[in-house]
C-alpha positions as CSV (number, residue, x, y, z in Angstrom):
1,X,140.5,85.9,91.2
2,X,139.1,88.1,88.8
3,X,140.2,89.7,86.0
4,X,139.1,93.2,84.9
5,X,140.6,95.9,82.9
6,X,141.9,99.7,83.3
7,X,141.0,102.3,81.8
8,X,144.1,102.2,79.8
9,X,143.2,98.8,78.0
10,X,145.8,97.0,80.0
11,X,144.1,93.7,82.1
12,X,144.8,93.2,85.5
13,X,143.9,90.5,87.8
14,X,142.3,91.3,91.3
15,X,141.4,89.2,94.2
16,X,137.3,89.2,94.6
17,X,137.9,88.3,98.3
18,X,138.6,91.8,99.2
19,X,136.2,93.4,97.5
20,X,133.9,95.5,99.4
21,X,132.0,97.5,97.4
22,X,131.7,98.3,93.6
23,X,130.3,101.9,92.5
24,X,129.8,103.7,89.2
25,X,130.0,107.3,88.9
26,X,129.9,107.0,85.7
27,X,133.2,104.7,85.9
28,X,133.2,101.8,87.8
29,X,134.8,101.4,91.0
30,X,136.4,98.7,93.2
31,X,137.3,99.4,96.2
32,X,139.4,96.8,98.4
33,X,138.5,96.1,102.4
34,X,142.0,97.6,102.9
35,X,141.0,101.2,101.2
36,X,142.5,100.9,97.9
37,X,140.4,101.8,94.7
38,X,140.3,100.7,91.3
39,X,138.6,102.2,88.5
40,X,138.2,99.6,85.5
41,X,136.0,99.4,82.2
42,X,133.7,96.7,83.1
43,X,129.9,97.6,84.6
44,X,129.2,97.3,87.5
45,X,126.6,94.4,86.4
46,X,129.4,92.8,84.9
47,X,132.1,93.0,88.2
48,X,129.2,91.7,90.1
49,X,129.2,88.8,87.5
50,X,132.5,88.4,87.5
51,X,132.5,87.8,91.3
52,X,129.7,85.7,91.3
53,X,131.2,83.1,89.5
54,X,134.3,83.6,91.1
55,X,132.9,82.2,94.1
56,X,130.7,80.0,92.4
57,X,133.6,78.4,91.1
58,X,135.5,78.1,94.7
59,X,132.1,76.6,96.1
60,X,131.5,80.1,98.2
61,X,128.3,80.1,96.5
62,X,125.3,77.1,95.4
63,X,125.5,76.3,91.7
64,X,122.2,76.9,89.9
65,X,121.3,74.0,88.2
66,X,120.7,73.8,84.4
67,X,116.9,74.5,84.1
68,X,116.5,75.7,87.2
69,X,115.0,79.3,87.6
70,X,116.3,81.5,90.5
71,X,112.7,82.0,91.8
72,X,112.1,78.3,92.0
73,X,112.2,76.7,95.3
């Protein structure tokens, strides 16, 4: 889980699972595998953050370890 904000200020949390794609035009976007659409503060950099260490934290995704750089093999 997530959690993002509106554009109303209010905070919301959503379930990174079902996202399947996040947009900007110039707000960003969510929109859920099932259709629905959310429109929150956040960047898009930042959602994709956010959902990255959502599943980091589940084990979806390899940790990086400390002093590791991404382009290290």
């Amino acid at each position: 889980m997530i959690k993002v904000t509106r554009l109303n200020g209010k905070e919301f949390v959503l379930n990174a699972v079902f996202i399947e794609v996040v947009e900007s035009f110039p707000d960003t976007t969510i929109t859920l595998t099932n259709g629905r659409k959310y429109v929150v503060k956040e960047s898009e950099e930042a959602v994709v953050k956010l959902v990255k260490d959502f599943y980091q934290s589940v084990s979806l995704l390899g940790h990086q370890h400390v002093g590791e750089d991404e382009d290290e093999e």
